[in-house]
C-alpha positions in Angstrom: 270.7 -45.1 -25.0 268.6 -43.8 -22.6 270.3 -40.4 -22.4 269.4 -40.0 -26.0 266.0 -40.9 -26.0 265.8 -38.3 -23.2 267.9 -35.5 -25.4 265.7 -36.6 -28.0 262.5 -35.9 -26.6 263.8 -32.8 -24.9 264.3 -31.1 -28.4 261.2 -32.5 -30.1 258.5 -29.4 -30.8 255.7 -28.8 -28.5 252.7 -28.3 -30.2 250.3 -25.7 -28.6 246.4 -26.9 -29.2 243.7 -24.1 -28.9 241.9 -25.0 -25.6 238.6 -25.2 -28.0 240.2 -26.6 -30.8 241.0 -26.0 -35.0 238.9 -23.3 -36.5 237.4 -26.0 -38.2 236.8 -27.6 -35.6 234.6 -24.8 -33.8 233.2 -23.7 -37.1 231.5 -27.6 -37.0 230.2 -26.9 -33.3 228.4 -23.5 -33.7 227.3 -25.0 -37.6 224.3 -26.3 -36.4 223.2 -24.4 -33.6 223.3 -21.6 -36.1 221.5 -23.7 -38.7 218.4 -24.1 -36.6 218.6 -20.9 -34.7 215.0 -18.7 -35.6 217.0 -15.4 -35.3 220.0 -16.2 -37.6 217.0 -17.3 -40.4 215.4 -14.5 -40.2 218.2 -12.3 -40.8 219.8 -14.7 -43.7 215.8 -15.1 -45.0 215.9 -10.4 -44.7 219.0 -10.1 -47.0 217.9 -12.8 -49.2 214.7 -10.8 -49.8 215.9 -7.7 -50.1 218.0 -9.0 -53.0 215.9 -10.2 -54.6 213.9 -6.8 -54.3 216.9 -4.9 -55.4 216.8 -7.7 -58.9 213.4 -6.9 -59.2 213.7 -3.2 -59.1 217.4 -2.9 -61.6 215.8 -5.0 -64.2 214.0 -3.7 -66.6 211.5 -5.5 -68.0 211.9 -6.0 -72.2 209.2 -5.7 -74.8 207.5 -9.1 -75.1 207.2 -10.3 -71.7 204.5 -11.4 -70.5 201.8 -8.8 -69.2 200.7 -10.3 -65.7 199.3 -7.8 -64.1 195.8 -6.2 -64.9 193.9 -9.8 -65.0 195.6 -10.6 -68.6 195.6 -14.0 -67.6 192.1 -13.7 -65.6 190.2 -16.5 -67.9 192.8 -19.3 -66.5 192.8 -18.1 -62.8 193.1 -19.9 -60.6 195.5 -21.9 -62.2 198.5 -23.7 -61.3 201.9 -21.8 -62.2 204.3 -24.3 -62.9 208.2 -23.5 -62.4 211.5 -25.0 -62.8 214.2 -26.0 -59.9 217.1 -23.4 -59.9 215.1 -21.1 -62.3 212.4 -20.0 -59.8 214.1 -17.9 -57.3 212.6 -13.9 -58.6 209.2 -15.3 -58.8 208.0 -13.8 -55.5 209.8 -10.6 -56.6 207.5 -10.6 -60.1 204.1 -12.1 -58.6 201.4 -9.5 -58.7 201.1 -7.5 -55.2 197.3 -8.6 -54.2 196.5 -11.4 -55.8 196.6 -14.7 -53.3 199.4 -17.1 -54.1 200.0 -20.6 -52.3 203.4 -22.3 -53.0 204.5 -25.9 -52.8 207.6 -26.1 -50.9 210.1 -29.0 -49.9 209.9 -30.5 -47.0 213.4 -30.9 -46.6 215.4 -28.7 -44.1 217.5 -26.6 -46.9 214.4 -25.5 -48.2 213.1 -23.8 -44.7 214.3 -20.6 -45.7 213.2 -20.6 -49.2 209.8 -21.1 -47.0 210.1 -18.3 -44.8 211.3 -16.2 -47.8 208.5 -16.0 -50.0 206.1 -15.5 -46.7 207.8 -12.0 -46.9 206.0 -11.6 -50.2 203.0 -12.5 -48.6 202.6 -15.9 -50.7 201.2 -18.9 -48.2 203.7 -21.6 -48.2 203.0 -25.2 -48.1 205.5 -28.0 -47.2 205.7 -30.9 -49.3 206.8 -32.9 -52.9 204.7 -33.5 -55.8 206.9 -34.4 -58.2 207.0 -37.9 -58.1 207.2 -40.0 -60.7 203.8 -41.9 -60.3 201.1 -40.6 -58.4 200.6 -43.8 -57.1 203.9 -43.4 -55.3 203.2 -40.5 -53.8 204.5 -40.0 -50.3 202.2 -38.7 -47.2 203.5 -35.4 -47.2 203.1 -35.1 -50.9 199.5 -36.4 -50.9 198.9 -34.0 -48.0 200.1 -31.1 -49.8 198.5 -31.6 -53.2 195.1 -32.1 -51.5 196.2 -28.7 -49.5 196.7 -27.0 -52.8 193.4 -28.1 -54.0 191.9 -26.6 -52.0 193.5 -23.4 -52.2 192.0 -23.1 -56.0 188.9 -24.1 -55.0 188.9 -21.3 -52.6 190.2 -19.2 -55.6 193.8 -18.7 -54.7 196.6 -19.7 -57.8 198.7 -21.9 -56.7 202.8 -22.1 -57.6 204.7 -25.6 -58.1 208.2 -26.5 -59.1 207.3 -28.9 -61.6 210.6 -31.1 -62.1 211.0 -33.9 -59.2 214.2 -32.8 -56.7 217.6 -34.4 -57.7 216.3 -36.0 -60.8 216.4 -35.2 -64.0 216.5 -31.2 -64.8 213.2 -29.8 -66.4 211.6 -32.6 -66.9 208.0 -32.5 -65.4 206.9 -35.0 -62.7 203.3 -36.2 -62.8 202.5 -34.3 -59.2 201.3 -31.3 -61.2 199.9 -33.3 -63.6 197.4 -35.1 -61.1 196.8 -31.8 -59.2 195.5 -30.2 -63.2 193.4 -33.4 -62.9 191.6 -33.0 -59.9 191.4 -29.9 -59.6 190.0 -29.0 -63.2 192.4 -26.0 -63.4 195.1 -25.3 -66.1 198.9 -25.5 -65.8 200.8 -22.1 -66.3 204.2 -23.2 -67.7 206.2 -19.6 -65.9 209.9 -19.0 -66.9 211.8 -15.4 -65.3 215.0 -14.9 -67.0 217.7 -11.9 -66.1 220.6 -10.3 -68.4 222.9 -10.7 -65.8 222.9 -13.7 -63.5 225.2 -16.6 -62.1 224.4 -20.0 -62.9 225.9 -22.5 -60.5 227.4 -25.3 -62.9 228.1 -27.8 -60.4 224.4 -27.7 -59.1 222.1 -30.6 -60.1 219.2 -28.5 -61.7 222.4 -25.1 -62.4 220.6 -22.8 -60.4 220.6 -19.7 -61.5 221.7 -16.5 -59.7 219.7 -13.3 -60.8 222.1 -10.6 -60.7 220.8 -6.6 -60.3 221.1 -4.1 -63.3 220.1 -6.1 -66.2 217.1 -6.6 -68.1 214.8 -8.6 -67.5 212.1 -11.0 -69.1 208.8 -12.9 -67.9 207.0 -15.4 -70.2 204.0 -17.4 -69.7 203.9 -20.8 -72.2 200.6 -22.8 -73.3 198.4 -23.5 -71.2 198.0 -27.1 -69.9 194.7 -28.9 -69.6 194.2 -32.0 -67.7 190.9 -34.3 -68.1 189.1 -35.2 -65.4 189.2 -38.9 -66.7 192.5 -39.0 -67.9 194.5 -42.2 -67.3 197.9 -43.0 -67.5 198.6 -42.7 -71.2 196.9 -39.6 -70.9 199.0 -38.5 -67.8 202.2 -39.2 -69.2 201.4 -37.2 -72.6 200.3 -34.2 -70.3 203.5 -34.7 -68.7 205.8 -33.9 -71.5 203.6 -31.1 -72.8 204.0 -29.8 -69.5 207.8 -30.1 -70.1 207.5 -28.9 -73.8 205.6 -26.0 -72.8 208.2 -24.8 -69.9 211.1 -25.8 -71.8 209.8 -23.2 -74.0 208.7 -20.6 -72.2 212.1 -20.7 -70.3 214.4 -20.4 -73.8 211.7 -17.4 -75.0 213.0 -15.3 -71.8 216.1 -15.9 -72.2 216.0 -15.1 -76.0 214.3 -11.8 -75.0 216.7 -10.8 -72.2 219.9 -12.2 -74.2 219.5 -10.8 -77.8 220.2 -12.8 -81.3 222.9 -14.8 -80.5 
């Protein structure tokens, strides 16, 4: 017996382990280190924007888009753009070179480089969520950043905001940018940029959409959206969905124009 449990474990395969592991394994270790490294973001956040130039510069832009540039839109400025999740990716691309622009972004870490990207464009960038739900509920960086934006119309800058709340329900407005119309005084831009040819990642909870280069291209700019200074919270919530209505439109208009009759 105890010869063959000695033959036994004489023919039994040795199995060589990498002194630092599985790939896997070291793919996990140098993940994070890479994640937060400033050098490796600012190379990712380089390509990104240069992609998005390189959209930008293969689409052509198709008869009935909007005409941003030349103050067209001067008797609502400053106003608050208002965007939706997955659909707002060639906006820094499409903003008007000199005119100042302050963006809410997340807070959350995946956002960062979305962050750093649009300070290539020269648009300000400020951290923080105003989509909730209620804006009694909002949180301390959201309250922060609203207050920020504020004060970035008073000063004259327009301001950019995804309007739908993050991992909840797809283009439906939150009331953040509905209280920020309210106190600041100034009118929501409902904004929708739609290419030709783009990806749109199915599996994503808002199907963000990939622009792709050599396409056309469309920009629209819905109804305006005023917000009374004494609104309350009937008022707020019908504001809300004509913020939604308005986007909702605005976003199937530049795809109609980019797309063709179907």
């Amino acid at each position: 017996m105890e010869h063959e449990a000695v033959k036994g474990s004489a023919t039994r395969p040795v199995v060589k382990r990498h002194p630092g592991g599985t790939p896997k394994t070291l793919w996990r270790k140098i993940r994070e280190p890479l994640a937060q490294s400033r050098f490796v973001k600012n190379i990712i956040v380089g390509l990104l924007a240069q992609f998005v130039r390189l959209v930008r510069l293969t689409n052509r832009v198709v008869d009935g888009s909007a005409r941003i540039s030349g103050g067209a839109y001067a008797e609502f400025e400053p106003g608050i753009i208002a965007l939706w999740h997955g659909q707002h990716l060639l906006t820094p691309a499409y903003y008007p070179k000199g005119r100042p622009l302050v963006a809410m972004v997340s807070r959350s870490a995946d956002a960062e480089l979305n962050a750093l990207m649009i300070e290539k464009f020269g648009i300000e960038a400020v951290r923080g969520s105003g989509g909730r739900d209620s804006s009694r509920h909002l949180d301390k960086g959201g309250a922060k950043a609203l207050i920020a934006l504020k004060k970035s119309l008073t000063a004259g800058k327009n301001v950019a905001m995804i309007a739908d709340i993050p991992h909840g329900t797809p283009r439906d407005a939150g009331l953040g940018i509905v209280l920020l119309a309210r106190l600041s005084g100034r009118p929501i831009l409902p904004a929708a940029i739609a290419t030709s040819r783009r990806k749109v990642l199915e599996k994503s909870w808002d199907k963000t959409t990939i622009n792709l280069p050599f396409g056309r291209s469309s920009i629209i700019v819905g109804a305006p959206v005023f917000v009374p200074a004494n609104a309350d919270e009937a008022e707020m919530e019908r504001k809300r969905q004509e913020v939604t209505a308005s986007l909702n439109a605005a976003t199937a208009e530049a795809y109609r124009l980019v797309d063709g009759p179907k």
